[in-house]
C-alpha positions in Angstrom: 0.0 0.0 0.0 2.5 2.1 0.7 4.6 1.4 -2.3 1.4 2.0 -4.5 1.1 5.7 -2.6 4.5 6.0 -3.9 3.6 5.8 -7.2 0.6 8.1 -7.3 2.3 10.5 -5.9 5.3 10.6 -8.7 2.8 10.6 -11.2 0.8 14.1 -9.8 4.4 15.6 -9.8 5.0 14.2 -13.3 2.0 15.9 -14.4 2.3 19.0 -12.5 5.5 19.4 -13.9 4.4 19.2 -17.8 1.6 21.8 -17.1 4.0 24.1 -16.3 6.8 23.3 -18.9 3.6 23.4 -22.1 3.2 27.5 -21.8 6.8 28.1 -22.3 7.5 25.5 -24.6 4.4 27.2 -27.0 5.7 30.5 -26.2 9.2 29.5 -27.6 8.5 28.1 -30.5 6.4 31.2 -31.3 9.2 33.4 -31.1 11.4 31.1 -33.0 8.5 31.8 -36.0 8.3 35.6 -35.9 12.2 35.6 -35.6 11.7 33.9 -39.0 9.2 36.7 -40.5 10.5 39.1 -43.1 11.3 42.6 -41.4 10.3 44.5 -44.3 6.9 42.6 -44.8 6.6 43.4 -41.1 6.7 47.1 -42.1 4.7 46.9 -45.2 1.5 45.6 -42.5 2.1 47.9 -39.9 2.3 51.4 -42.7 -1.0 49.6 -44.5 -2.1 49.7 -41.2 -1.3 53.0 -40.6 -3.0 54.0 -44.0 -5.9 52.4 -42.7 -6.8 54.0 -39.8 -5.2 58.1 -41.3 -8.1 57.3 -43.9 -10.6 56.0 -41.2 -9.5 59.6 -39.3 -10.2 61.9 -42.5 -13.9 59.8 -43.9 -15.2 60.9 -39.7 -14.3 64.5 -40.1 -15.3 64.7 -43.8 -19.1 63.0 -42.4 -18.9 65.4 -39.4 -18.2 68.0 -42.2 -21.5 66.8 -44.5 -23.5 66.9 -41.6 -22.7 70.4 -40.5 -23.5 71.4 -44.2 -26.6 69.7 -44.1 -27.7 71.7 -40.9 -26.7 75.1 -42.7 -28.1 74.6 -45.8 -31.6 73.7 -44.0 -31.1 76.7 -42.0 -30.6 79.2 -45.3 -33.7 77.1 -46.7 -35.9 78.0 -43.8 -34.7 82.0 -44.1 -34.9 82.2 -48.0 -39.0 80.6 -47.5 -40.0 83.0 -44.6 -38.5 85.9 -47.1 -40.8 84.4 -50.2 -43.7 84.3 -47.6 -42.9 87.9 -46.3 -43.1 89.2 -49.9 -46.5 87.2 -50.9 -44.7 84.8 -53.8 -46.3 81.9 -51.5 -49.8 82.7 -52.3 -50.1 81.4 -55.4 -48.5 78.2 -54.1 -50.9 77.9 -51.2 -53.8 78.2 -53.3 -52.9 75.3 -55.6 -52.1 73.7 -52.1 -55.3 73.8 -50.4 -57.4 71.2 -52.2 -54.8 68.4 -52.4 -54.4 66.2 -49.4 -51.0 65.5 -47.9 -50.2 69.4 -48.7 -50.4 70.3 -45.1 -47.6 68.0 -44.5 -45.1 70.0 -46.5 -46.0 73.4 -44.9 -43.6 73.4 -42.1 -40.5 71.9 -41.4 -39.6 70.0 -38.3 -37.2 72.5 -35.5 -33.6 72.1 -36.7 -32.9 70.2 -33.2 -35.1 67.7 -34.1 -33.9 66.7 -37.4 -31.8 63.4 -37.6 -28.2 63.3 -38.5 -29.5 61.1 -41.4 -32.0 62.9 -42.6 -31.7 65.0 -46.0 -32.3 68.7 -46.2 -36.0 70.1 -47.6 -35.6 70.9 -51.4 -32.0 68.7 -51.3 -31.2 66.6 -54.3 -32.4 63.0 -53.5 -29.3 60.8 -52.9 -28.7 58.6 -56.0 -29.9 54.8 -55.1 -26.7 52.2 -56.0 -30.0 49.3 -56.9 -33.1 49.5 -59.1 -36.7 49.6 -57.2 -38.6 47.3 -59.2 -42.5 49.3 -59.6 -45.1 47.2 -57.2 -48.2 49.0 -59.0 -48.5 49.1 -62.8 -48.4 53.2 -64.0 -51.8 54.7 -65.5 -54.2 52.8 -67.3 -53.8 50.8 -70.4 -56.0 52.4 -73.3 -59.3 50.4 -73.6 -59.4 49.3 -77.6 -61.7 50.8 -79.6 -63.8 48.3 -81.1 -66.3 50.9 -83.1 -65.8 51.5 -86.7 -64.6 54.9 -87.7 -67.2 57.6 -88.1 -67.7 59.1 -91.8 -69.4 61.0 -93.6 -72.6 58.9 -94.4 -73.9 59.0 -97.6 -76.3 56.0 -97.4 -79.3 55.3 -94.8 -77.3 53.2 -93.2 -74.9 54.7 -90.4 -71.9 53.3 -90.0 -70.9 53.6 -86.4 -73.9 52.4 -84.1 -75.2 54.3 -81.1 -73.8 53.0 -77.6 -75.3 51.5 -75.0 -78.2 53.3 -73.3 -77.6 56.4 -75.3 -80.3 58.0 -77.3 -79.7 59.4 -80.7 -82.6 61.9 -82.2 -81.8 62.8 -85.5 -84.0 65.1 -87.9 -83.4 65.2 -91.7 -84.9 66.5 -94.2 -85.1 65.4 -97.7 -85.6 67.5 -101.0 -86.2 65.3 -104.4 -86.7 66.3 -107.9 -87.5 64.2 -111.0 -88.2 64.6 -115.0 -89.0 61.9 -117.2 -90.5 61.0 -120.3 -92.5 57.8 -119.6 -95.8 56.2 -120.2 -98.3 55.5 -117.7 -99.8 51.8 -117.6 -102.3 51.7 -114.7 -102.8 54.9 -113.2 -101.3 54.7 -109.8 -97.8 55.0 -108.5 -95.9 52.1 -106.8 -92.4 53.3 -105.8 -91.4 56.8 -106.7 -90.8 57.9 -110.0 -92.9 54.3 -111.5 -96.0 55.5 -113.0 -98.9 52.8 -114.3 -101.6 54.0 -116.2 -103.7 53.1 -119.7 -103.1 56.7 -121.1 -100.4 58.2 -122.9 -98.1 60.4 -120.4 -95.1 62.9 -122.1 -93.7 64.2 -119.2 -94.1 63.8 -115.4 -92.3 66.6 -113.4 -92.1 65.5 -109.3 -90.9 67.4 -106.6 -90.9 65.4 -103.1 -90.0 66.8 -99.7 -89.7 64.8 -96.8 -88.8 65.6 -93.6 -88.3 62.7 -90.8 -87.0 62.8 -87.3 -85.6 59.5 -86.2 -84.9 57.6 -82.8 -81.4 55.8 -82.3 -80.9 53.8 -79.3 -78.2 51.8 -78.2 -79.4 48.2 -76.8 -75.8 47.8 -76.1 -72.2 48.7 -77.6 -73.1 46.3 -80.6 -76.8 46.7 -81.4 -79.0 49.6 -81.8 -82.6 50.1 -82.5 -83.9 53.0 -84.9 -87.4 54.2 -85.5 -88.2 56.6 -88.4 -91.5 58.9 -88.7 -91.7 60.9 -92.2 -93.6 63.4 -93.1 -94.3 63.2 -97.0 -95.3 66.4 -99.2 -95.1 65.8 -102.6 -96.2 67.6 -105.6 -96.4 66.6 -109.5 -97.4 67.8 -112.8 -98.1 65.5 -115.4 -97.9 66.7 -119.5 -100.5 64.2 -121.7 -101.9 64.4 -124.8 -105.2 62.4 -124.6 -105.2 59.3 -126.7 -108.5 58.6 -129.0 -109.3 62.2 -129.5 -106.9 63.2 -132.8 -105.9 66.3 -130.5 -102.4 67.4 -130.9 -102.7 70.0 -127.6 -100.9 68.7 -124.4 -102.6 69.1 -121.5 -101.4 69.7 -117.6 -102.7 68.1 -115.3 -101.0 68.7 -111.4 -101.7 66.8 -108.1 -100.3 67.1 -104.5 -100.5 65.2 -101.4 -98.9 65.4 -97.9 -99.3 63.4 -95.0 -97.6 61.1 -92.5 -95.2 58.7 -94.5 -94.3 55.2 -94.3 -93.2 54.3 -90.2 -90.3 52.2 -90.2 -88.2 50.3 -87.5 -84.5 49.5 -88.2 -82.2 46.7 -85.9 -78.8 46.7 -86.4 -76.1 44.9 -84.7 -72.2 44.5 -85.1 -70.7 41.5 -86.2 -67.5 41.6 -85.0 -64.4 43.8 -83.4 -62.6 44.8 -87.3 -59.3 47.3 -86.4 -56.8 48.9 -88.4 -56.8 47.4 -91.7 -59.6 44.8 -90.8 -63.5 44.8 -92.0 -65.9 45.8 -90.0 -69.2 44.0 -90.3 -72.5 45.2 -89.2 -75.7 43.2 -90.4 -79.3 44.5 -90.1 -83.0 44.7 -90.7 -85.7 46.5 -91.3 -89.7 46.3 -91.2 -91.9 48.9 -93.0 -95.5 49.7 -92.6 -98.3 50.8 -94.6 -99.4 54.3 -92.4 -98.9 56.4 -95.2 -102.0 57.3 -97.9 -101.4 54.4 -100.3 -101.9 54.5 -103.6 -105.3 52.5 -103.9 -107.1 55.0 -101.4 -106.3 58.3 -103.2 -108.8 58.5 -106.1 -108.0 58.3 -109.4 -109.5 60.6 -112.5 -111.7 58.9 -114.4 -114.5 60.8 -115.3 -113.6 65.1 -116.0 -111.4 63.8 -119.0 -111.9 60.3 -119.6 -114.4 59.5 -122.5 -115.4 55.2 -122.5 -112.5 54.4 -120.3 -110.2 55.4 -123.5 -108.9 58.9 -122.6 -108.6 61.3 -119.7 -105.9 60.6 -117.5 -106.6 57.9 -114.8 -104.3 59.1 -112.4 -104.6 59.8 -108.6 -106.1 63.1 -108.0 -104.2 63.4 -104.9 -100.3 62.0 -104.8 -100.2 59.2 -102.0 -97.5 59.5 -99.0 -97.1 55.8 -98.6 -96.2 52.8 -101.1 -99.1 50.8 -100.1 -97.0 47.7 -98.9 -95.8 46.1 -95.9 -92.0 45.2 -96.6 -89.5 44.0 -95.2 -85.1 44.5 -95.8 -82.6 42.5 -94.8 -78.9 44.0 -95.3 -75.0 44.5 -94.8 -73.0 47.0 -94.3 -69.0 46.8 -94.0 -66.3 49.4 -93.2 -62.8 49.1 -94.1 -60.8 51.1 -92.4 -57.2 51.9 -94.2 -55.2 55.2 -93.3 -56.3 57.8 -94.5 -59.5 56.9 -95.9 -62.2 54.7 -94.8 -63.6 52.2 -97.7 -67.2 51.1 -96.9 -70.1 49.7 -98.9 -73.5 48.1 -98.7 -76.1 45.4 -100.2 -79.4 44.8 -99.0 -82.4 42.8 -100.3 -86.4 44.3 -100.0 -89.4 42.3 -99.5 -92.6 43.8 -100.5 -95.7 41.7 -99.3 -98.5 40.8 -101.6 -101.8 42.6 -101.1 -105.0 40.9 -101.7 -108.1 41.8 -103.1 -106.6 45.1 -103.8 -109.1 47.9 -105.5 -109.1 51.4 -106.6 -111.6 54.1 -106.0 -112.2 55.9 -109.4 -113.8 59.4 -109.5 -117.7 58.7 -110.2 -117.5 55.1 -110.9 -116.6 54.0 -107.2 -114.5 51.1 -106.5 -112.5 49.2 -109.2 -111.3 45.8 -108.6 -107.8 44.9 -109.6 -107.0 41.6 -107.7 -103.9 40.2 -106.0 -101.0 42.9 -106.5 -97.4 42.3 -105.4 -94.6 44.9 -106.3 -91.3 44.5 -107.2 -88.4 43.6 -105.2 -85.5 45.5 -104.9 -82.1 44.2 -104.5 -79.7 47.4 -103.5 -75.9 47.9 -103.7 -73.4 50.6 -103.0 -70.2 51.3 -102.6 -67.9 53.9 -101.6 -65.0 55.6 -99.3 -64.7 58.5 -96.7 -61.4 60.9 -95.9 -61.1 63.0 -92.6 -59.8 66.1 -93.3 -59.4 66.9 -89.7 -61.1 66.0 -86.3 -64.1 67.8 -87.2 -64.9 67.4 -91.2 -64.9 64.7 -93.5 -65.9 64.4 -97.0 -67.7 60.9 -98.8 -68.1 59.9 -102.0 -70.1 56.7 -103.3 -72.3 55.3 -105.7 -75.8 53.4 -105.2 -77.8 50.7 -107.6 -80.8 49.5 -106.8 -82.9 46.8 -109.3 -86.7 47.0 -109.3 -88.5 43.8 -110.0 -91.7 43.6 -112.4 -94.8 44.3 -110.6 -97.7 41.4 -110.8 -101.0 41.0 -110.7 -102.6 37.4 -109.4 -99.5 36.0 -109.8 -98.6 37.2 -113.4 -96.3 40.1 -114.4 -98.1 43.4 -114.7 -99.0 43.5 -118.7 -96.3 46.7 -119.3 -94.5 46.8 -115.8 -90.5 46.3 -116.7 -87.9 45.9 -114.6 -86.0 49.1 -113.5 -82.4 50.1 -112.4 -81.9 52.8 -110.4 -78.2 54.8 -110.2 -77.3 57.3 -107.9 -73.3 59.0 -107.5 -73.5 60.6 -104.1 -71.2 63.0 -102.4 -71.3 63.8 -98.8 -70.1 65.9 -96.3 -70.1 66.0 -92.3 -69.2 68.2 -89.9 -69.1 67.6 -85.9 -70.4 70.7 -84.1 -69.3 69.1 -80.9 -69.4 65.8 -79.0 -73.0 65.7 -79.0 -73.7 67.5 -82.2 -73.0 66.9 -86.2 -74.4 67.9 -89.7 -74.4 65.8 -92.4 -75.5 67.3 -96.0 -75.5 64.7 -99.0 -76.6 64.9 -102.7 -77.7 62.7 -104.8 -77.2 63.1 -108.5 -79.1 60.5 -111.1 -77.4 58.5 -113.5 -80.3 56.6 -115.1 -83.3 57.8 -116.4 -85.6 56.2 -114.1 -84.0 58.1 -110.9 -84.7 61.0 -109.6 -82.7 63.9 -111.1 -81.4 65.3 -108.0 -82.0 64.7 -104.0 -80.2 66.7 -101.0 -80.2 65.2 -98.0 -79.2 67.4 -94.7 -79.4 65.6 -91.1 -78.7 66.6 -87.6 -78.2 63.7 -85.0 -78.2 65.2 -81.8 -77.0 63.1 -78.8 -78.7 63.0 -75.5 
């Protein structure tokens, strides 16, 4: 036991001893390293060093430099806006001022004491940011695209830009119409302007026709509109004959005239699709047409004052009719093209007219006259033509317009006499926009074949609400 105590004991000494030797054993070889070290690297650390902290020095005077500008030149800001207020060059400023919100907040500036050391000077130069701040919110508003045709000048009944959506369009118009043409009669009674039937020989027929009309426009939605048209027909004709029979070589005048409520019609147009720059716009419609005008089988005709067995005399209408004396009905389509600078647009329509039954004439002194199932003529209609904008306000239009009368019949046969007839018209057009809700539109109509009217001017005034 005591020989093991021994032992123990030489170890804690053992132990003891290297604790104490390991410091100054570490601390040796360290100096035997930096012994080793380059003196003149040594030197090149410590002035790098010294660099270091002379710049360090000069960048916290140079800051406590900045700052004591930024304090001064807040200072001479404050002075140089109590002199502007002084003199009354604020007012104007404070005016603008008053209705925005947040403008309070730039009215006074915090006590110099209070400003932080960070904090740039009122009116200072915003510090230049070392990143780009990506934008969180986009800026304004995309423009919405415009999916209406472009407005012209129109030349045709057929608008070409529809009415929008809940807005009401009242447009009056009115219509002058002249007409000369050597024709014979075959019946007596007129179906569509400037068509005469008659059993008496007729040289000349000279027609004047006014017609004025105020129309409703209202837009169902952005693409569909619904129009309603009231005329108001006065008309007046003189008719040139030489009696037939009677060996007389004396022409004779005879003149009528009529005014009244026209035709009512009800027009539904919608647009087919968006068109753009350089692409067709498509806008299909249709239109009913009623009988409220005098028709041509309730005006009486002259029979008895110059007719002699039914063989001469005139037979026609005492009085000229306002109406055609059929219901009808038009389907159609109109396109716009648009192509900088001008604007190509055109049209082609089809018209219905409904057969009448048991259809009879009232003669002057002989009463009623029977003439059986009557059904007139169809018309198929086409036209062409293109529009230029001379500025934001005018525009000029030019076009041309054919329309093809069927052969009236009579129980189911062609009228014996009726032909078929094509009408030709070269319009020219002009519009100018008063302002948003205002615009005049003049157009006339000049006659290219013998069966059209000779001349018709056309001025309307839609007026938006």
């Amino acid at each position: 036991m005591y020989r093991n105590g021994r032992v123990m004991q030489a170890k804690t000494c053992v132990g003891a001893l290297s604790l104490a030797v390991l410091p100054m054993w570490i601390g040796a070889c360290l100096a035997q390293e930096s012994a080793t070290v380059d003196p003149a690297l040594r030197e090149k650390i410590e002035s790098q060093g010294r660099k270091i902290d002379a710049m360090r020095s000069r960048m916290a005077e140079q800051l406590a430099e900045l700052e004591q500008m930024k304090r001064e030149l807040a200072s001479q800001e404050l002075q140089y806006n109590e002199l502007r207020k002084a003199v009354g060059m604020t007012a104007l400023e404070e005016a603008r001022a008053a209705g925005s919100p947040g403008a309070g907040s730039q009215a006074a500036a915090p006590p110099q004491d209070q400003v932080p050391a960070g904090t740039p000077a009122p009116g200072a130069p915003a510090a230049p940011v070392s990143q780009p701040v990506a934008a969180t919110q986009p800026v304004g508003k995309r423009p919405e695209q415009d999916e209406r045709p472009p407005e012209v000048a129109p030349i045709f009944d057929q608008p070409g830009v529809l009415t929008p959506r809940n807005k009401l369009i009242i447009e009056p118009s009115y219509q002058y119409g002249y007409s000369s043409s050597d024709r014979v009669a075959l019946v007596g009674y007129t179906v569509i302007p400037a068509i005469l039937i008659g059993l008496v020989d007729v040289r000349q027929v000279k027609q004047t026709t006014q017609t004025g009309a105020l129309a409703f426009r209202y837009g169902l939605t952005n693409r569909m509109e619904l129009e309603v048209r009231v005329p108001y027909v006065d008309s007046h004709t003189d008719t040139i004959s030489r009696e037939i029979f009677t060996g007389t070589a004396q022409d004779r005048l005879f003149t009528t005239s009529g005014k009244g409520i026209g035709d009512v019609e009800a027009t539904l147009r919608y647009q087919l699709n968006d068109g753009g720059a350089d692409k067709p716009y498509y806008i299909g419609w249709f239109r009913a047409k009623s009988r409220t005008g005098e028709d041509p089988f309730e005006v009486t005709s002259d029979c008895v004052t110059r007719c002699v067995a039914n063989y001469t005399g005139t037979g026609l209408p005492l009085k000229n009719p306002t109406g055609t004396g059929f219901y009808s009905a038009q389907l159609g389509l109109t396109w716009l093209y648009p192509s900088d600078p001008v604007v190509f647009f055109g049209n082609f329509s089809y018209l219905h007219n409904f057969e009448r039954k048991d259809v009879s004439r009232n003669v002057l002194g002989a009463g009623k006259q029977f003439l059986g199932d009557i059904k007139a003529g169809d018309i198929a209609d086409i036209s062409v033509g293109m529009g230029l904008s001379l500025n934001e306000k005018a525009s000029i239009s030019i076009g041309y317009d054919q329309a093809f009368v069927g052969r009236t019949q009579q129980d189911g046969h062609p009228l014996p006499g009726s032909a078929r007839a094509t009408l030709g018209s070269l319009l020219i057009g002009g519009s100018y926009r008063f302002n948003e809700k205002e615009t005049l539109n003049i157009t006339l109509g000049v006659g290219v074949t013998r069966d059209t009217p000779d001349t018709t001017v056309t001025v309307r005034v839609p007026i938006t609400l």
